[in-house]
N, C-alpha and C positions, 0 to 999 in steps of 0.2 A: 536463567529467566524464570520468572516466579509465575504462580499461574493467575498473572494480573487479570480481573476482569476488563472486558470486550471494554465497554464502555469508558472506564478508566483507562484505558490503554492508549484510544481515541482522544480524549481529554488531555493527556498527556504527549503527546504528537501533536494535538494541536496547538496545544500552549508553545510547544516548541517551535514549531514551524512558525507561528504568527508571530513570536517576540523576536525571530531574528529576518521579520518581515514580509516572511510569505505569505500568502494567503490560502487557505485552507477552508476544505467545502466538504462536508458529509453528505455523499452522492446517496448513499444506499444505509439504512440504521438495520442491522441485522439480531442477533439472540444477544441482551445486553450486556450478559454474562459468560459464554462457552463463545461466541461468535468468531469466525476469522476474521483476520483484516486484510484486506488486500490495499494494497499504494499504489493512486495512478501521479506520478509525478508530467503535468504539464511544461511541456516547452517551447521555444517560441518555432514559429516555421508550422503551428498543427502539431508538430510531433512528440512524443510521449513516450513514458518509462513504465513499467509493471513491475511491482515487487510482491512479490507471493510468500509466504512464510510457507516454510519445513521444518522440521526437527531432526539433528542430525545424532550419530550415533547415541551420543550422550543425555539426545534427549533434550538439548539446548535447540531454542531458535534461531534460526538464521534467516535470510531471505535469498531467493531466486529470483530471478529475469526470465519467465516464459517464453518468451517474445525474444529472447537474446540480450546481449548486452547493448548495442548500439538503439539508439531512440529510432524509435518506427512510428509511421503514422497514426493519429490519434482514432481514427476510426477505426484500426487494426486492434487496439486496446478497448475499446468500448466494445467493439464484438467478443471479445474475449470474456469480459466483463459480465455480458448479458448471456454466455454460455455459463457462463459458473455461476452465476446469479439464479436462473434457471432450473438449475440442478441441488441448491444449496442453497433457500431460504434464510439459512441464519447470518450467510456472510455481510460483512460492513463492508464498503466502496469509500475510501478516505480520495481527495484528489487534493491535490499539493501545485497552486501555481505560484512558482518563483522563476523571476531571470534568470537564477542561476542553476537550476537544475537540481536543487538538493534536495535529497529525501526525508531526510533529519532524523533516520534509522538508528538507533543506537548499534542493534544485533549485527553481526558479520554479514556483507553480502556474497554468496558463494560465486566465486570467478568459475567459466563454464570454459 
């Protein structure tokens, strides 16, 4: 993973997600350039996904599940959101609503 700017990173996630139909919201615009991103992927029933970026040994990106693998309530993900948001000024808040549940993550996502 290259150390794409915030913004462009954003930009490109969204292009993704909205050309294969989803709909995509920038909940939170965090530091344009150093910023995290965090993915709240909406699903239908309320319930919702959390992908959180790490860096694993090598230093490459990956993403985690917080909140677990399985979709939990969406208000369970918004509080989670507004802790780290809270604490960490620079983060971006991406939300991703598709039927199908997809993140459109290129990086690995770490099985827990």
């Amino acid at each position: 993973m290259s150390d794409l700017k915030a913004r462009f990173w954003v930009d490109a996630l969204r292009w993704r997600a909205e050309s294969a139909g989803a709909s995509v919201y920038v909940d939170r615009k965090g530091d344009p350039d150093a910023g995290v991103v965090l993915v709240k992927v909406l699903l239908p029933q309320r319930l919702a996904q959390l992908y959180v970026p790490v860096r694993d040994m090598e230093g490459e990106r990956l993403w985690t599940q917080p909140l677990g693998p399985e979709p939990v309530d969406e208000m369970s993900v918004t509080a989670y959101l507004q802790r780290r948001t809270d604490r960490d000024p620079d983060l971006w808040v991406v939300e991703i609503d598709d039927p199908h549940g997809r993140h459109f993550l290129n990086e690995p996502i770490e099985k827990i």
